[in-house]
N, C-alpha and C positions, 0 to 999 in steps of 0.2 A: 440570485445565483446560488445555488447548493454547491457545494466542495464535496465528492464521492472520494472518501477514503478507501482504498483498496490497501488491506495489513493484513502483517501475518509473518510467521517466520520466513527463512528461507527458504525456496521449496515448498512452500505452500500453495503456490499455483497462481502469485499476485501478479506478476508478468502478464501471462496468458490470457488470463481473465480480463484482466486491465484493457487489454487491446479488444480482444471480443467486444466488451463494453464499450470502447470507444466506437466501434462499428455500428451498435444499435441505438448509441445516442446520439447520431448524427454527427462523426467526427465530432467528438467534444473533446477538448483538449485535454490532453494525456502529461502527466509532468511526474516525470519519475524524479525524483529528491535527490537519487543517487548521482543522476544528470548532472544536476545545477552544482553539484558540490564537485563534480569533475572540472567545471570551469577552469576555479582557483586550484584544482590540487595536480601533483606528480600521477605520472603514468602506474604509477604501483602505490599510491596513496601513502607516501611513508611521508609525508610533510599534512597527514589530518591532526585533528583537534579539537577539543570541546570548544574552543573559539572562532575556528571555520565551521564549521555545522551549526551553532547557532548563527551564525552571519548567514549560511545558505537557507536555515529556516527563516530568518528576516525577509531574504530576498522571495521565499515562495508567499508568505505570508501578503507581501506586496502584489508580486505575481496574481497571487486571486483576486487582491482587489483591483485591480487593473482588468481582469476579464469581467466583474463586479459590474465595473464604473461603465463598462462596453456591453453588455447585457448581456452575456452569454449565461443561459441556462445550468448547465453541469461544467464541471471541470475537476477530473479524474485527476486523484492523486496516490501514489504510491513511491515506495521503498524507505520507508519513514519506521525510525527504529519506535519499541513500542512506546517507550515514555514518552517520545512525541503522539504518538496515536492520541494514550489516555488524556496528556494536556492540552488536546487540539481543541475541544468544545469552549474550554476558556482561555482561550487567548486568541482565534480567530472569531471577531465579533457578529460573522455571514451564516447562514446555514451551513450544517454539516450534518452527514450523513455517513455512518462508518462500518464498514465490511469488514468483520477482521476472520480470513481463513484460519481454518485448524485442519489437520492434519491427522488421521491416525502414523504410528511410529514407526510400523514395518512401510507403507507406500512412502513414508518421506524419507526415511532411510535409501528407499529405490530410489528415490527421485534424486537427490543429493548425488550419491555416487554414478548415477548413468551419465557412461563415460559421454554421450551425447548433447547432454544437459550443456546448454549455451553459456550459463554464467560461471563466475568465478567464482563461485563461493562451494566450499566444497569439505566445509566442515561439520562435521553430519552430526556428533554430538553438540556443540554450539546453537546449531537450528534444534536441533529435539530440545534442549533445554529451553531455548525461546520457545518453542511448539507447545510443551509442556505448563511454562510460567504464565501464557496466553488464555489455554484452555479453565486453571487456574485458580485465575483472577473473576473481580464481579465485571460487568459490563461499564462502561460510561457512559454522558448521556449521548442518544441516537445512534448507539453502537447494537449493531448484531453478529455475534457468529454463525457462523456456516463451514459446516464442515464439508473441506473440499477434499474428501479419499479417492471419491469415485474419478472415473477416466475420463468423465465429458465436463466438459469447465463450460459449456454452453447452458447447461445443469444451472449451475454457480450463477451463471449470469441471468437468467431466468426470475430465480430468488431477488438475485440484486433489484432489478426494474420493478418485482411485484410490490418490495417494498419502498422504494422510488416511487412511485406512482400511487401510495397509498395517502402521500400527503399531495 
């Protein structure tokens, strides 16, 4: 089982893509991080913690081994802030595979404030700084970026499978 990391700021387009990719991997299980940590927390998150999110990272950690032990092929992950991204190679012991989108600063500016935009997050310098600290930074191991500015995130997914499919 490989774990496809789908990262990236906010607005970076990890949502969108994530799903696409769940489409061309044959429904493969999609687990957004931010999910699991809804379980335990308040409708407005004012009861998180660096002690509940490591507990939800334990629980996803589990989680893969469990689709592992059942033999599923892929198993898409996102909404995973970056220091988790960079630590994922050593401390899930299964394959990994990591997409971390980038962003140029004027479309994610767009993308942040369109009043349309589904999520809640909606703090546009906060993402540029992640966007920014992401681009950055060196890579970890089985990590690629891809810069997702352009309009078709089927683009993005494209990339993703080529280098999927190259191992």
């Amino acid at each position: 089982m490989t774990a496809v990391l789908i990262a990236g700021s906010p607005g970076s387009g990890k949502t969108t893509v994530s799903q696409l990719l769940k489409e061309r991997l044959d429904n493969a299980p999609l687990i957004d991080f931010g999910t699991l940590r809804e379980f335990h927390l308040k409708p407005d998150w004012s009861n998180q913690s660096p002690e509940e999110e490591k507990m939800a990272f334990e629980n996803l950690l589990s989680l893969l081994g469990n689709y592992e032990k059942y033999g599923y092929t892929y198993v898409i992950v996102n909404d995973l802030k970056d220091e988790r991204v960079q630590s994922f190679p050593t401390v899930f012991t299964g394959s990994v595979k990591i997409f971390t989108l980038t962003v140029d600063d004027k479309i994610l500016r767009q993308r942040i404030e369109d009043p349309n935009r589904n999520s809640g997050f909606k703090e546009v310098e906060a993402a540029m700084k992640w966007n920014k600290q992401v681009k950055e930074r060196g890579t970890v191991q089985n990590e690629y970026k891809i810069d997702n500015s352009h309009s078709d995130p089927r683009k993005t997914v494209e990339v993703i499978l080529e280098k999927l499919n190259e191992n």
